[in-house]
C-alpha atoms as an extended CHARMM CRD file, in Angstrom:
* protein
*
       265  EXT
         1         1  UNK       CA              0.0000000000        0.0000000000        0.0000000000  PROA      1               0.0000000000
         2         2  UNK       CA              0.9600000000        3.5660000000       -0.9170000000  PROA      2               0.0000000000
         3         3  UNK       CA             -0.3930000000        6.6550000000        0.0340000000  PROA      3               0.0000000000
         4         4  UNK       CA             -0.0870000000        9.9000000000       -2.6210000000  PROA      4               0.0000000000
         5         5  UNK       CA              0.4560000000       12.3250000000        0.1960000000  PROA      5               0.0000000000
         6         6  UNK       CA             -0.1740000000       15.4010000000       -2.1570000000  PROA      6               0.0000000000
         7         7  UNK       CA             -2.1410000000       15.7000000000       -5.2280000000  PROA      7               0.0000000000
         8         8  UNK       CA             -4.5440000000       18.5020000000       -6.6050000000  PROA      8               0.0000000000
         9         9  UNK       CA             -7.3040000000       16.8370000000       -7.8560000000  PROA      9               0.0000000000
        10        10  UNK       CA             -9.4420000000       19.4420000000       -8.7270000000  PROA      10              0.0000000000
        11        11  UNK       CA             -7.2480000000       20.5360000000      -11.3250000000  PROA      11              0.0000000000
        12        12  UNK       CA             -8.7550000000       20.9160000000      -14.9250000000  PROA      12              0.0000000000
        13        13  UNK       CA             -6.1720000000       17.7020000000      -15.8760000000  PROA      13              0.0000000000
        14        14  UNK       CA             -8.1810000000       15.7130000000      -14.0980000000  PROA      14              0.0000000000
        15        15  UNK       CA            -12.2640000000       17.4450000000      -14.3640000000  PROA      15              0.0000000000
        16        16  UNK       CA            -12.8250000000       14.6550000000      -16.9570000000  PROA      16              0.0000000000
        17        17  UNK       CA            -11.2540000000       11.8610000000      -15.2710000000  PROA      17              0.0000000000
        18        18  UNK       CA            -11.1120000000       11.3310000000      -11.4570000000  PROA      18              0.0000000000
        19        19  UNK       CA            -12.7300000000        8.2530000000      -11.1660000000  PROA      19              0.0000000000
        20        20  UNK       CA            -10.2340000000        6.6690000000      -13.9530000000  PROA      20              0.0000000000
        21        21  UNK       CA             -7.3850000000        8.6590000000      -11.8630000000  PROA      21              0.0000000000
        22        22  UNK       CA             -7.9260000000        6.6230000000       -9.0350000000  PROA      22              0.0000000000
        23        23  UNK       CA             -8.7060000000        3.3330000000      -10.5760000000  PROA      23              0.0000000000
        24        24  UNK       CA             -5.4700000000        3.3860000000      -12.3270000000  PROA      24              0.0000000000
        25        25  UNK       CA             -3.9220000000        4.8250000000       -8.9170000000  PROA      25              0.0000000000
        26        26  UNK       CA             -5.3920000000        1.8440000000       -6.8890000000  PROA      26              0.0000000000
        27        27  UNK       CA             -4.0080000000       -0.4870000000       -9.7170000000  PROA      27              0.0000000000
        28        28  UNK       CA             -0.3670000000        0.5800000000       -8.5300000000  PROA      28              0.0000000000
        29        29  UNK       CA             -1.2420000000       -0.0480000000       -5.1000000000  PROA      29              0.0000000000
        30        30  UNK       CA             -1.3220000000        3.4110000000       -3.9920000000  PROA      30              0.0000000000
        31        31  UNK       CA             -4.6300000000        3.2070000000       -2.4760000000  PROA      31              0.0000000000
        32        32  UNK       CA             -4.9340000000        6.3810000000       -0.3800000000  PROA      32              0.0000000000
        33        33  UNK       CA             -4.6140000000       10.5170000000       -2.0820000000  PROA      33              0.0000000000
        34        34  UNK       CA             -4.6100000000       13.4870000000        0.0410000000  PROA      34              0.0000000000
        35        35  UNK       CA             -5.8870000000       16.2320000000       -2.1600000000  PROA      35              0.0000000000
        36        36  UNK       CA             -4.4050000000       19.8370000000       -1.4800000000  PROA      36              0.0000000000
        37        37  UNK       CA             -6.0130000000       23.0680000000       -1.3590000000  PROA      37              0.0000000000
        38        38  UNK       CA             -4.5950000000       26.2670000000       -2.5890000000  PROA      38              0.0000000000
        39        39  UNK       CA             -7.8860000000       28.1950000000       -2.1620000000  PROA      39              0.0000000000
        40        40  UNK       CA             -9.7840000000       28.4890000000        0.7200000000  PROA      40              0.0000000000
        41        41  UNK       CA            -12.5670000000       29.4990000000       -1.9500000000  PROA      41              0.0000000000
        42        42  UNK       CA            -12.5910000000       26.6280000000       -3.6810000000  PROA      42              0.0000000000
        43        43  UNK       CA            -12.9520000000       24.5550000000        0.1730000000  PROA      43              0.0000000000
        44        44  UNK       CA            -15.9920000000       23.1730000000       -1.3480000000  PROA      44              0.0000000000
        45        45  UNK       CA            -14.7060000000       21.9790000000       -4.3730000000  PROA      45              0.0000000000
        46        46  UNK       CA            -12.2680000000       19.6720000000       -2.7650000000  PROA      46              0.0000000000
        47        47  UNK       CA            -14.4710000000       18.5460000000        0.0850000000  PROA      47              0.0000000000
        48        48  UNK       CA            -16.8380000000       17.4980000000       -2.8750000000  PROA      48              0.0000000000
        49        49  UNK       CA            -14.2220000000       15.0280000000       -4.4190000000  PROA      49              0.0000000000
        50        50  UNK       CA            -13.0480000000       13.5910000000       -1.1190000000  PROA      50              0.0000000000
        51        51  UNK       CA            -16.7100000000       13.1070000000       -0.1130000000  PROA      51              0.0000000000
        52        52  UNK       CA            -17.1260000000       11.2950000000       -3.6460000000  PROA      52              0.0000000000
        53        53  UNK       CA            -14.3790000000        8.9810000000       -3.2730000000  PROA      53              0.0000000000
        54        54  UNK       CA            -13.4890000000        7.3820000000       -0.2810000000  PROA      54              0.0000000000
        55        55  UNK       CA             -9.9150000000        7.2720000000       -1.0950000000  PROA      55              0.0000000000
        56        56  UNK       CA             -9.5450000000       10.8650000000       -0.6540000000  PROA      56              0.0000000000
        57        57  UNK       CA             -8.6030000000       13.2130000000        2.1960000000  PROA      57              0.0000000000
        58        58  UNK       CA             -8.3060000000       16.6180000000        1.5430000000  PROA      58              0.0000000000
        59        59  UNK       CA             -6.8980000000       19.9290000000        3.2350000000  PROA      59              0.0000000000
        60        60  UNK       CA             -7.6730000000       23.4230000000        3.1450000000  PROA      60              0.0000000000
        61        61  UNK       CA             -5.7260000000       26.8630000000        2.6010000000  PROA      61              0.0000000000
        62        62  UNK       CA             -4.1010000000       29.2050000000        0.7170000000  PROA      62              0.0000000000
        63        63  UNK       CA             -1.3430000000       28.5200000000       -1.4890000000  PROA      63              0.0000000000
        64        64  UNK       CA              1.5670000000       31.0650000000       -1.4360000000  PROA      64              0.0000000000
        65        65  UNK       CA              0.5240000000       31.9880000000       -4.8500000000  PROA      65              0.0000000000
        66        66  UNK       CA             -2.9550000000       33.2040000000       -4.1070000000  PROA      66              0.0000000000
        67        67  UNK       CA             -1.6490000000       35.0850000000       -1.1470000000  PROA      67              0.0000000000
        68        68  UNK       CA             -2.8120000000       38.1660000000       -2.4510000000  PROA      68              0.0000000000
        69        69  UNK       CA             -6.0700000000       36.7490000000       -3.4130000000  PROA      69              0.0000000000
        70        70  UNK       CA             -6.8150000000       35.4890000000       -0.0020000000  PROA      70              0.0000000000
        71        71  UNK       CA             -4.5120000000       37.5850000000        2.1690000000  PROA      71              0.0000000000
        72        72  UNK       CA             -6.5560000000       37.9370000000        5.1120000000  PROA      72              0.0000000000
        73        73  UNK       CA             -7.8550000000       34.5160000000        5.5860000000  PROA      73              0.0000000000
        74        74  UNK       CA             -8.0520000000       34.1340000000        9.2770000000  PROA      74              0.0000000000
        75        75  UNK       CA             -6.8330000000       31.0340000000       11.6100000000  PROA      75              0.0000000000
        76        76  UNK       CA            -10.3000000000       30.3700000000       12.7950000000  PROA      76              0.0000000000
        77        77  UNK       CA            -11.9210000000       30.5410000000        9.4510000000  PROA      77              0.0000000000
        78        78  UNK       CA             -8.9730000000       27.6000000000        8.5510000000  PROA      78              0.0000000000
        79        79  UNK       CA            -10.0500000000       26.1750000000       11.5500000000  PROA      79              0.0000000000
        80        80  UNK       CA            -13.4770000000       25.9000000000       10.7760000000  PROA      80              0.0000000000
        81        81  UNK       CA            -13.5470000000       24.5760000000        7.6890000000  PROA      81              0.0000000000
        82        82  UNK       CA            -11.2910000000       21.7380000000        9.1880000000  PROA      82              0.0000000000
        83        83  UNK       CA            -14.3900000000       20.7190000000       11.0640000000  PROA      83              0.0000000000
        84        84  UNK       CA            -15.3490000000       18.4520000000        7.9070000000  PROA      84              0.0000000000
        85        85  UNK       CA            -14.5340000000       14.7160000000        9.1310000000  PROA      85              0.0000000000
        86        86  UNK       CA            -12.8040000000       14.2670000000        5.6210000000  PROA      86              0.0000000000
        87        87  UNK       CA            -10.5010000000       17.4510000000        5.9760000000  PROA      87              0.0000000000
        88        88  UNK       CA             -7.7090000000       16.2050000000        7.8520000000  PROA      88              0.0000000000
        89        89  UNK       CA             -4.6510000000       18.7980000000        7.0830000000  PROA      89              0.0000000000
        90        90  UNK       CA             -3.9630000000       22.5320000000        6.7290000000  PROA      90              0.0000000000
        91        91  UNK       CA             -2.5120000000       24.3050000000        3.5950000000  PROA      91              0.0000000000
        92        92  UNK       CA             -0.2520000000       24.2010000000        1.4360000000  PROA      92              0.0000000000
        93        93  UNK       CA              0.9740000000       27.6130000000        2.4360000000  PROA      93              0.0000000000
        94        94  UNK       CA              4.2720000000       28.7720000000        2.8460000000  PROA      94              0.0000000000
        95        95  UNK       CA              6.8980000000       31.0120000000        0.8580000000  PROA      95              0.0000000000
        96        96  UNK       CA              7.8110000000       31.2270000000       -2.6710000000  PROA      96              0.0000000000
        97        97  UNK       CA             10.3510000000       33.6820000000       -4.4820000000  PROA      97              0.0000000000
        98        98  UNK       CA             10.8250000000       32.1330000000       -8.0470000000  PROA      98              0.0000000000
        99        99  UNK       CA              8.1360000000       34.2070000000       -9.4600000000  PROA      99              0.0000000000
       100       100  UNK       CA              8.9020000000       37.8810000000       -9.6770000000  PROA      100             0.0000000000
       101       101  UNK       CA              4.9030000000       38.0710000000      -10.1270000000  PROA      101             0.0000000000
       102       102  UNK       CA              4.1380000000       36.5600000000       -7.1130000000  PROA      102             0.0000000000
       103       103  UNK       CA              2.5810000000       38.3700000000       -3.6060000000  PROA      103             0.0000000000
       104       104  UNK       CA              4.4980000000       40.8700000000       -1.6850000000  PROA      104             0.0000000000
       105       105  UNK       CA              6.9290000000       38.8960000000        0.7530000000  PROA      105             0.0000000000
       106       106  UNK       CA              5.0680000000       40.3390000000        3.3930000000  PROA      106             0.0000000000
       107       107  UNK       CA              1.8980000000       39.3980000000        2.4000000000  PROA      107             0.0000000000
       108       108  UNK       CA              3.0930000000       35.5590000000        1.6160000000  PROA      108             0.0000000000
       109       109  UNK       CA              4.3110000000       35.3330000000        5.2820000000  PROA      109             0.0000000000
       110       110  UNK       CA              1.5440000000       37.1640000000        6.9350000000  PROA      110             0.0000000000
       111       111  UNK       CA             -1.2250000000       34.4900000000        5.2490000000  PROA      111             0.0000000000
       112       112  UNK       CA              2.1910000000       31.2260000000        5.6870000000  PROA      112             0.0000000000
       113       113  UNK       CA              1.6130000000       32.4560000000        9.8570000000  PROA      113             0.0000000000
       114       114  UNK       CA             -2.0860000000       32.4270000000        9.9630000000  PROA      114             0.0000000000
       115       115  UNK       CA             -1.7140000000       28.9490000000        9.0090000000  PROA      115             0.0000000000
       116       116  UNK       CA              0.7920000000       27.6280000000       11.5810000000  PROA      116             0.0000000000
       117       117  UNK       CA             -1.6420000000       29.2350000000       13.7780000000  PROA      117             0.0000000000
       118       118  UNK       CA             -4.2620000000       27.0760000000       12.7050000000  PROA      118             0.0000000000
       119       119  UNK       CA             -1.9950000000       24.0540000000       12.1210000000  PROA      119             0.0000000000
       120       120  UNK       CA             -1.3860000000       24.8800000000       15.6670000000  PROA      120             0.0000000000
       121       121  UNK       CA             -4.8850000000       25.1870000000       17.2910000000  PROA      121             0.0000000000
       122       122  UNK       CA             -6.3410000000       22.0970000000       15.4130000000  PROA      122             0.0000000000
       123       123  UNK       CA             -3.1910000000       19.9700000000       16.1010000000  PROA      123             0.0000000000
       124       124  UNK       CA             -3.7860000000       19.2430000000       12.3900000000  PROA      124             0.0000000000
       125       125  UNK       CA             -0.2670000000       19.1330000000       10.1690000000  PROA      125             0.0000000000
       126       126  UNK       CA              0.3810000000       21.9540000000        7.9110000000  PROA      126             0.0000000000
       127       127  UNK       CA              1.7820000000       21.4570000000        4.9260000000  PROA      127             0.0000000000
       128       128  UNK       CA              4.2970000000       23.5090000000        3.8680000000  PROA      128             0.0000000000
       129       129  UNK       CA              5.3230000000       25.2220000000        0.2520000000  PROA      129             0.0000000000
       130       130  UNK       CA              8.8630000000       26.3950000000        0.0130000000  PROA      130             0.0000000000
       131       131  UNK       CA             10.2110000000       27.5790000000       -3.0560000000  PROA      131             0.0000000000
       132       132  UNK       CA             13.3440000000       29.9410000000       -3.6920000000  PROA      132             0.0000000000
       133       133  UNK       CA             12.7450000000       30.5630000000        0.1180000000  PROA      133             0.0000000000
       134       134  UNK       CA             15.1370000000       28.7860000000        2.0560000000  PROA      134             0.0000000000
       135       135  UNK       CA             16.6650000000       31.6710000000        4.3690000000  PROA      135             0.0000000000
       136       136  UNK       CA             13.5990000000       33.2950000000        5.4590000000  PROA      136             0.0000000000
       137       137  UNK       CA             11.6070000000       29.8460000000        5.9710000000  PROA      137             0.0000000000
       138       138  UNK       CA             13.9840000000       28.6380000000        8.1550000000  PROA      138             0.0000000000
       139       139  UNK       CA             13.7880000000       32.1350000000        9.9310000000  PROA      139             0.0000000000
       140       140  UNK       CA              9.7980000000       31.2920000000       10.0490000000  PROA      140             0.0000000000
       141       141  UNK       CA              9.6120000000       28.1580000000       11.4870000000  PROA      141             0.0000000000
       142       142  UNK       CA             12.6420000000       28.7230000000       14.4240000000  PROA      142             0.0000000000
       143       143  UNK       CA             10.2410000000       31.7530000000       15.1070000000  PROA      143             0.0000000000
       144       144  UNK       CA              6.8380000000       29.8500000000       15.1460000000  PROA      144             0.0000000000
       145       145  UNK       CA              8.2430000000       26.9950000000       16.8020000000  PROA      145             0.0000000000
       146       146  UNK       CA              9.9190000000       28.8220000000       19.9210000000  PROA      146             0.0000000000
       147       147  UNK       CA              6.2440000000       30.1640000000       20.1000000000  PROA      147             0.0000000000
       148       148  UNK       CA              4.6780000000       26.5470000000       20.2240000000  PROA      148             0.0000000000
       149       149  UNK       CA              4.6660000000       22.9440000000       18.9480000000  PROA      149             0.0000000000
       150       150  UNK       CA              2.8790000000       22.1590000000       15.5020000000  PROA      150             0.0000000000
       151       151  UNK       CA              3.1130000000       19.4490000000       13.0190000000  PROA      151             0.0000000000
       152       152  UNK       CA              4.3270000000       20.1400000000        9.8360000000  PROA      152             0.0000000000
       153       153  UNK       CA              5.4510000000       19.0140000000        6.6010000000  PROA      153             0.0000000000
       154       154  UNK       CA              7.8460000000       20.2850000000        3.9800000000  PROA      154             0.0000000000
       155       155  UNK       CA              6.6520000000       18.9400000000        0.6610000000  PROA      155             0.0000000000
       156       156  UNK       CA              7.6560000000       18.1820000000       -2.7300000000  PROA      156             0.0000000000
       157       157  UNK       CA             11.2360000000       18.8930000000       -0.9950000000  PROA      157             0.0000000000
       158       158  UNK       CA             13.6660000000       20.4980000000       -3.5060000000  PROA      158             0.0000000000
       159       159  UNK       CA             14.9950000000       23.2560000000       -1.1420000000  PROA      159             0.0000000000
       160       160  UNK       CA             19.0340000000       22.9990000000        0.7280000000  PROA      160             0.0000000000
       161       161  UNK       CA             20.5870000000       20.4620000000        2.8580000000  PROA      161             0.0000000000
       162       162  UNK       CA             20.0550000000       22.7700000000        5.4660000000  PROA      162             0.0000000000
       163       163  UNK       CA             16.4250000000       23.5140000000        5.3000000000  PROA      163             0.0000000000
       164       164  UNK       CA             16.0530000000       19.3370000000        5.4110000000  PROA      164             0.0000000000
       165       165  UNK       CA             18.4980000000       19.6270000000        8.6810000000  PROA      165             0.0000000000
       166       166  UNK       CA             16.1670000000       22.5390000000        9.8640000000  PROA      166             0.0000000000
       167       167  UNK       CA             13.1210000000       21.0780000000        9.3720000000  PROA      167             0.0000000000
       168       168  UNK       CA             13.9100000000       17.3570000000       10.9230000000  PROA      168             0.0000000000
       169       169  UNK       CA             15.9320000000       19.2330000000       13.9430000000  PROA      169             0.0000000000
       170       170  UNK       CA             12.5790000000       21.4130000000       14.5280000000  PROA      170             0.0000000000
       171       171  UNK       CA             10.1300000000       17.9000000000       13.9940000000  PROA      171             0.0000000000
       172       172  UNK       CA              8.9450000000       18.2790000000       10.4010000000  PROA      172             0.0000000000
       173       173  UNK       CA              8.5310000000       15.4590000000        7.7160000000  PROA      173             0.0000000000
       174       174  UNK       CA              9.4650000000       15.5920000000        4.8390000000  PROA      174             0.0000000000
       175       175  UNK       CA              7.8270000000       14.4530000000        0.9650000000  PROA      175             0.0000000000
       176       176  UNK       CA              9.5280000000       13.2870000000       -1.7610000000  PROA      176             0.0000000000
       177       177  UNK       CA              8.2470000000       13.7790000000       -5.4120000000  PROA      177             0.0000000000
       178       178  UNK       CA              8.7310000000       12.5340000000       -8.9310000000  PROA      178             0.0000000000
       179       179  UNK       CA             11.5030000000       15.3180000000       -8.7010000000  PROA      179             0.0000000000
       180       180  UNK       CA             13.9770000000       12.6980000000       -6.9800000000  PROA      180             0.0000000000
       181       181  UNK       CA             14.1560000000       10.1380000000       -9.5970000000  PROA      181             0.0000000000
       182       182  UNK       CA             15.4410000000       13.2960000000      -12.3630000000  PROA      182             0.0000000000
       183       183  UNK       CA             18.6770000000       12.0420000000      -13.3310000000  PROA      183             0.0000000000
       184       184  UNK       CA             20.2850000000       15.7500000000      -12.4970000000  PROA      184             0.0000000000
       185       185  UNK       CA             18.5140000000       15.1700000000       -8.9930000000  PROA      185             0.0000000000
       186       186  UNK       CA             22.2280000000       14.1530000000       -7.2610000000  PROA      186             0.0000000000
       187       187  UNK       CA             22.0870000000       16.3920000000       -4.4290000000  PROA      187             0.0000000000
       188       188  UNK       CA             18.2360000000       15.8730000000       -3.4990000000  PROA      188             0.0000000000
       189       189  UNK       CA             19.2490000000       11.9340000000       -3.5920000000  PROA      189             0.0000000000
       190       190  UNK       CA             21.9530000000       13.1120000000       -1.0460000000  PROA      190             0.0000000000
       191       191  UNK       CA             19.3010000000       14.9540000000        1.1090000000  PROA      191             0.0000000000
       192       192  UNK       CA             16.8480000000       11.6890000000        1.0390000000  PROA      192             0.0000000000
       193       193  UNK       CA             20.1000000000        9.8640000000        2.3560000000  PROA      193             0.0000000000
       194       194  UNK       CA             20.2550000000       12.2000000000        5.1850000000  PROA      194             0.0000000000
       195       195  UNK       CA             16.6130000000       12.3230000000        6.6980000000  PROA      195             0.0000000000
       196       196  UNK       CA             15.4060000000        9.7380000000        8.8510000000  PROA      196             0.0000000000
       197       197  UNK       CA             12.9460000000        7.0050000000        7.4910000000  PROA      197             0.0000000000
       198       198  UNK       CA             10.4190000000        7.5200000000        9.9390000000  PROA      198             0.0000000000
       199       199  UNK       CA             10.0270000000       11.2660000000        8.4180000000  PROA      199             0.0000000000
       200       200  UNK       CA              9.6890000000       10.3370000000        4.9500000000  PROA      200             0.0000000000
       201       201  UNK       CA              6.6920000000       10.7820000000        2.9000000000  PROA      201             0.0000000000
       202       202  UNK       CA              5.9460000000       10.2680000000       -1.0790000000  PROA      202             0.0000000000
       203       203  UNK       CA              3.9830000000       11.7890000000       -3.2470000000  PROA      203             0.0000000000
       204       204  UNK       CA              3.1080000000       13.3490000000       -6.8460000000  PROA      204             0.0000000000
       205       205  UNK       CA              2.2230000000       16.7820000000       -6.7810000000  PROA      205             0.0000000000
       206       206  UNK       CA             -0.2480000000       15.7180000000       -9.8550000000  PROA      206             0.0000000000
       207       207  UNK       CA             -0.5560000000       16.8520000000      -12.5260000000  PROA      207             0.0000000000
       208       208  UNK       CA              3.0370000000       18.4690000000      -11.9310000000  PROA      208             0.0000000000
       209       209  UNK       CA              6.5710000000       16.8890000000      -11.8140000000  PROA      209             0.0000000000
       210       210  UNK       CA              5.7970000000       13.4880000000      -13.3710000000  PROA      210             0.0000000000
       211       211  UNK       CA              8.5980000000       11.0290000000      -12.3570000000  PROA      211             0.0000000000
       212       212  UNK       CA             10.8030000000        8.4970000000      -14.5940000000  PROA      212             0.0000000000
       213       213  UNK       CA              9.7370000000        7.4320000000      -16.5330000000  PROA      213             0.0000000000
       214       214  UNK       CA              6.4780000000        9.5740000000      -17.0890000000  PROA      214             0.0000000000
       215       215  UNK       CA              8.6210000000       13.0550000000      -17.1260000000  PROA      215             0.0000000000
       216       216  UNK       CA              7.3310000000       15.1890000000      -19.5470000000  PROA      216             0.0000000000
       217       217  UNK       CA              3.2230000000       13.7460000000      -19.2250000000  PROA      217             0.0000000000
       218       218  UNK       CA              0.6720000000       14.7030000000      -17.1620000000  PROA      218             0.0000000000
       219       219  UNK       CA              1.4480000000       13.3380000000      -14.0830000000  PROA      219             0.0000000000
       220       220  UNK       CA             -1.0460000000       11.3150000000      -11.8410000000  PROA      220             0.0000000000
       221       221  UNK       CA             -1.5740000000        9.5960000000       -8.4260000000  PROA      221             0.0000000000
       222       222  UNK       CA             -0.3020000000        6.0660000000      -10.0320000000  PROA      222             0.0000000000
       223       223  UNK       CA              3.2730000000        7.3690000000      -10.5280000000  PROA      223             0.0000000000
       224       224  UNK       CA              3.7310000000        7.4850000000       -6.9310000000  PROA      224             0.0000000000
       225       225  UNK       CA              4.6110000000        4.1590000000       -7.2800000000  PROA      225             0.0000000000
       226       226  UNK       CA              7.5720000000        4.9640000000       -9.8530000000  PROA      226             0.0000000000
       227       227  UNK       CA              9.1860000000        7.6890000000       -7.3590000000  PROA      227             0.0000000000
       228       228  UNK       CA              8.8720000000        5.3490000000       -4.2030000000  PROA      228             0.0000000000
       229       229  UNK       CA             11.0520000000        2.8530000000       -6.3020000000  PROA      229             0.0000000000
       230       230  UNK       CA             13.2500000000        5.4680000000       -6.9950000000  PROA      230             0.0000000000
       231       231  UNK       CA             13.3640000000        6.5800000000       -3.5290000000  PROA      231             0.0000000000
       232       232  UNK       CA             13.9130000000        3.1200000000       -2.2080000000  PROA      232             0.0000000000
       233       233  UNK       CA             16.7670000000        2.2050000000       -4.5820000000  PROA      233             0.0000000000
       234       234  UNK       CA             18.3340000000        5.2830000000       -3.1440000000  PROA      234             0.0000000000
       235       235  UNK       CA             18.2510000000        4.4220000000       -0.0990000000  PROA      235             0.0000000000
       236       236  UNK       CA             18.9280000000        0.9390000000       -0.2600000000  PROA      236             0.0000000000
       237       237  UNK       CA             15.7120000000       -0.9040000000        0.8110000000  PROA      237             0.0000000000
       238       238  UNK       CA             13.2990000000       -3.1430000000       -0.7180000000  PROA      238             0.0000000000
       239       239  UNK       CA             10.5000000000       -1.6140000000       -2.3480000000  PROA      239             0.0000000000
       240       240  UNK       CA              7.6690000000       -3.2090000000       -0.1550000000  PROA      240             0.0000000000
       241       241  UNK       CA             10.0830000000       -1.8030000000        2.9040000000  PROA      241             0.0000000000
       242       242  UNK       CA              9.7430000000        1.6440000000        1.9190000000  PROA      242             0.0000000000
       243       243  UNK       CA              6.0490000000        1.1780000000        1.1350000000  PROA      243             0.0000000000
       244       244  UNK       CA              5.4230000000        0.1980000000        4.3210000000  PROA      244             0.0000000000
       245       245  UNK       CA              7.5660000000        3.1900000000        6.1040000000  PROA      245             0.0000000000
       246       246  UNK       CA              5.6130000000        6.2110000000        4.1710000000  PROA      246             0.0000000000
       247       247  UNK       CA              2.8800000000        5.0280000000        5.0340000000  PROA      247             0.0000000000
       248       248  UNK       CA              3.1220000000        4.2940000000        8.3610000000  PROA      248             0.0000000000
       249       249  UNK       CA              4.6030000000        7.8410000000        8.4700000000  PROA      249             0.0000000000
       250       250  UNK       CA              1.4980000000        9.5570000000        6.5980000000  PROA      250             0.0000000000
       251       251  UNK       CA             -0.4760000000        8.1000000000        9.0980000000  PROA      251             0.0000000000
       252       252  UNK       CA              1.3070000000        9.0730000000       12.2370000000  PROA      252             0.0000000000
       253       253  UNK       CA              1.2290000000       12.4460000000       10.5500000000  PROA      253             0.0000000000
       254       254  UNK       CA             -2.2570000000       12.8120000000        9.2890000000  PROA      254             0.0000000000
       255       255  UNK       CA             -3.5340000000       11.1170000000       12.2850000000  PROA      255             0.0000000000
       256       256  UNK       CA             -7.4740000000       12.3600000000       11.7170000000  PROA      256             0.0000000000
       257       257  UNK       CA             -6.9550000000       10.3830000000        8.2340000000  PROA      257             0.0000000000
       258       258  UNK       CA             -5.2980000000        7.0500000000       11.0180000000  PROA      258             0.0000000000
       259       259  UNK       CA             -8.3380000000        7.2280000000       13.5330000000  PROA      259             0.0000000000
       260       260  UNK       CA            -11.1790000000        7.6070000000       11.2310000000  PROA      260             0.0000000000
       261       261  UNK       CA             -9.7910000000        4.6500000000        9.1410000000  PROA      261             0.0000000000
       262       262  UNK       CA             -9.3050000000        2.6170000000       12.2680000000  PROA      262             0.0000000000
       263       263  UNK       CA             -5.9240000000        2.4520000000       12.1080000000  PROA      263             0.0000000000
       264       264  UNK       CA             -3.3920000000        2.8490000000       14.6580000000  PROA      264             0.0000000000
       265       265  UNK       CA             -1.2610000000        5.9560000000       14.0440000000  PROA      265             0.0000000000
């Protein structure tokens, strides 16, 4: 079993399709997709697929790119609309600098803090975009976790060493996406080597970043089958090993998603 900890199904890729999506998904064992929000707008939207398909979880929040769409969404509105029994994380949100186009720094950390707050008074994990941001994330998260503990998640990791140091050292997982099986990906194999197993997640990121070899096709739930084989002849292990680890690790994470399944997180 495999669980795609980060998808966006509500993407136009996929209007046409979900139901084939995660038959095909299911088919390469990775039975389990946590679909991300990067709208609190569009909350209903993903609450609709998730309710639709049993193999779905979603969260809820802003992406750092519609910062300035949504910057004044509050903690207890994120709060609230994690009420849903099916919602069982907070973001993504976070920081991201690669687009000179994007929201005001200012903004993009004012809306990243309002959901570490939630993340925070939920006990829910946030995940966590980081882009081009490395310095002043790692500035954020020293800050917000001196003021108090939350679980988090740095995802689709393709930042530093250091960040990955950071983020274990202050108690954050980490996901690894199609991104790690690129054949230029030598350093972000080094990274994987570095973090602990037990704070390892996969994932897609679909449709984005399809992995080996998919690269350069819409990329879907399925392939997080190819990048956990990647990920596991990295570091060494069977395949069924590192399955089993992610897993286990999505679960202890996204432990709404454990106890409403039954499952011991």
């Amino acid at each position: 079993m495999l669980v795609d900890s980060h998808c966006h199904l509500d993407f136009p890729d996929f209007a046409e399709d979900i139901p084939g999506v995660i038959a095909r998904a299911e088919a390469a064992g990775v039975t389990r997709m946590l679909t991300i929000s990067t709208r609190v707008a569009k909350a209903e939207a993903y609450r609709a697929i998730a309710e639709a398909h049993p193999q779905v979880w979603y969260t809820v929040g802003t992406h750092p790119h519609g910062a300035a769409e949504e910057p004044d969404v509050s903690a207890e509105t994120l709060a609230g609309l994690t009420q849903h029994p099916r919602c069982v994380g907070i973001g993504e949100a976070g920081l991201d600098y690669h687009y000179e186009e994007a929201a005001p720094q200012a903004v993009q950390e004012r809306v990243f803090r309002a959901h570490v707050t939630a993340a925070r008074a939920t006990g829910l994990p946030l995940v966590i975009h980081s882009r081009d941001a490395d310095a002043h994330m790692e500035a954020v998260l020293s800050d917000e976790v001196r003021r108090g503990p939350f679980k988090a998640i740095l995802h689709c990791f393709s930042s530093g060493a250091r960040l990955a140091r950071v983020g274990v050292e202050l108690g954050l997982y980490l996901s690894f996406s199609g991104i790690v099986t690129f054949r230029r990906s030598h350093e972000l194999r080094e990274i994987a080597l570095a973090v602990p197993q037990d704070r390892m997640l996969v994932e897609t990121d679909a449709p984005f970043l399809a992995p080996e070899p998919h690269r350069g096709r819409r990329c879907e739930p399925a392939h997080t089958a190819d990048t956990a084989r990647s990920l596991a002849k990295t570091l060494d292990l069977p395949f069924e090993t590192l399955a089993a680890q992610t897993t286990e690790n999505f679960y202890r994470l996204f432990d709404k998603a454990a106890a409403l399944e039954g499952r011991t997180a």
